[in-house]
PLY file of the C-alpha trace (Angstrom):
ply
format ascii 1.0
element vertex 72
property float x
property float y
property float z
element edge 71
property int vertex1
property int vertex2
end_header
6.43 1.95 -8.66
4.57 4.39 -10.18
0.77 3.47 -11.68
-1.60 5.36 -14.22
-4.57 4.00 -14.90
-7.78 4.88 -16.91
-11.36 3.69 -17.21
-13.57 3.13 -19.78
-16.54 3.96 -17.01
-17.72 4.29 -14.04
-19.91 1.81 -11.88
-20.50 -1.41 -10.34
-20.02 -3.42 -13.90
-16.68 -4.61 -14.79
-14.91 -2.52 -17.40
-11.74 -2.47 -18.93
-9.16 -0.97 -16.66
-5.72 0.57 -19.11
-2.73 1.05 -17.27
1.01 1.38 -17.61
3.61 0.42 -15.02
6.48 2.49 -14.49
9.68 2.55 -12.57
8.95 6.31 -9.87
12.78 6.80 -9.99
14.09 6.37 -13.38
10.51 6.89 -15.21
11.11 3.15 -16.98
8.55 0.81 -18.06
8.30 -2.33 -16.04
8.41 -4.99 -18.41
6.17 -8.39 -17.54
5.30 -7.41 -14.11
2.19 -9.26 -12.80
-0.93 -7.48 -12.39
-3.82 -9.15 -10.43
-7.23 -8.38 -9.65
-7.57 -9.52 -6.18
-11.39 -9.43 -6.32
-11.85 -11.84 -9.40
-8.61 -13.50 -9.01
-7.68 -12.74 -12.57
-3.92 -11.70 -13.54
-2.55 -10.55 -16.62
1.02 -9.01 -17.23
2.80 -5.72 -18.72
3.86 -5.50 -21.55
7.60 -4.36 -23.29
6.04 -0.91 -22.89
4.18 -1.46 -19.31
1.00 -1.13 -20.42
-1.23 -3.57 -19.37
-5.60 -4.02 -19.25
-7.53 -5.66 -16.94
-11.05 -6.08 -15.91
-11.93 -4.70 -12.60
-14.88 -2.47 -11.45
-15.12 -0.01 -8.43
-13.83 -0.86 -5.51
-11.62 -3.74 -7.08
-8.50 -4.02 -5.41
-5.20 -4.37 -8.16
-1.81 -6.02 -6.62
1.35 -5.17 -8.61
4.32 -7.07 -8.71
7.36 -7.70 -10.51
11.49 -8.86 -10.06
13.29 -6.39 -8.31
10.75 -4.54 -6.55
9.28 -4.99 -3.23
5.60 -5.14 -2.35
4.76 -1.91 -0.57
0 1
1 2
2 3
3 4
4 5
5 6
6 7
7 8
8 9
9 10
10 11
11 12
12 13
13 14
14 15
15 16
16 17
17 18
18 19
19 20
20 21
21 22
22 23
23 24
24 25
25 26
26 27
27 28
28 29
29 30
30 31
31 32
32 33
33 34
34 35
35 36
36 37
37 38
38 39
39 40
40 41
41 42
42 43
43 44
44 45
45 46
46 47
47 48
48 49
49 50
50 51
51 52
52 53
53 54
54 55
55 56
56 57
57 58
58 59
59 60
60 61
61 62
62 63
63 64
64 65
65 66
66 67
67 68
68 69
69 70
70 71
């Protein structure tokens, strides 16, 4: 699983993280895979295109998952 994610700023607040989920081998979006924010305990899920936003701030720690993959 391959991530890519982008911030709308830097610091301790909570901004709006933008990210799309892709497949590392075949470069496919991974549809309505779960994305959590471990530190708030907030989830929210991909997309048809992967993309996904969540709120998180630094040193926030995001958990991935989705069918067919493993956790790593």
């Amino acid at each position: 699983i391959l991530v890519l994610l982008s911030s709308s700023g830097i610091g301790q607040k909570r901004k709006m993280i933008y990210g799309y989920l892709k497949d590392s081998v075949t470069n496919a979006p991974i549809v309505l895979a779960s994305v959590r924010n471990i530190s708030t305990n907030t989830t929210t899920m991909t997309g048809n295109d992967g993309r996904f936003s969540i709120q998180a701030a630094e040193n926030h720690i995001l958990s991935f998952a989705a069918v067919g993959y493993f956790f790593d």
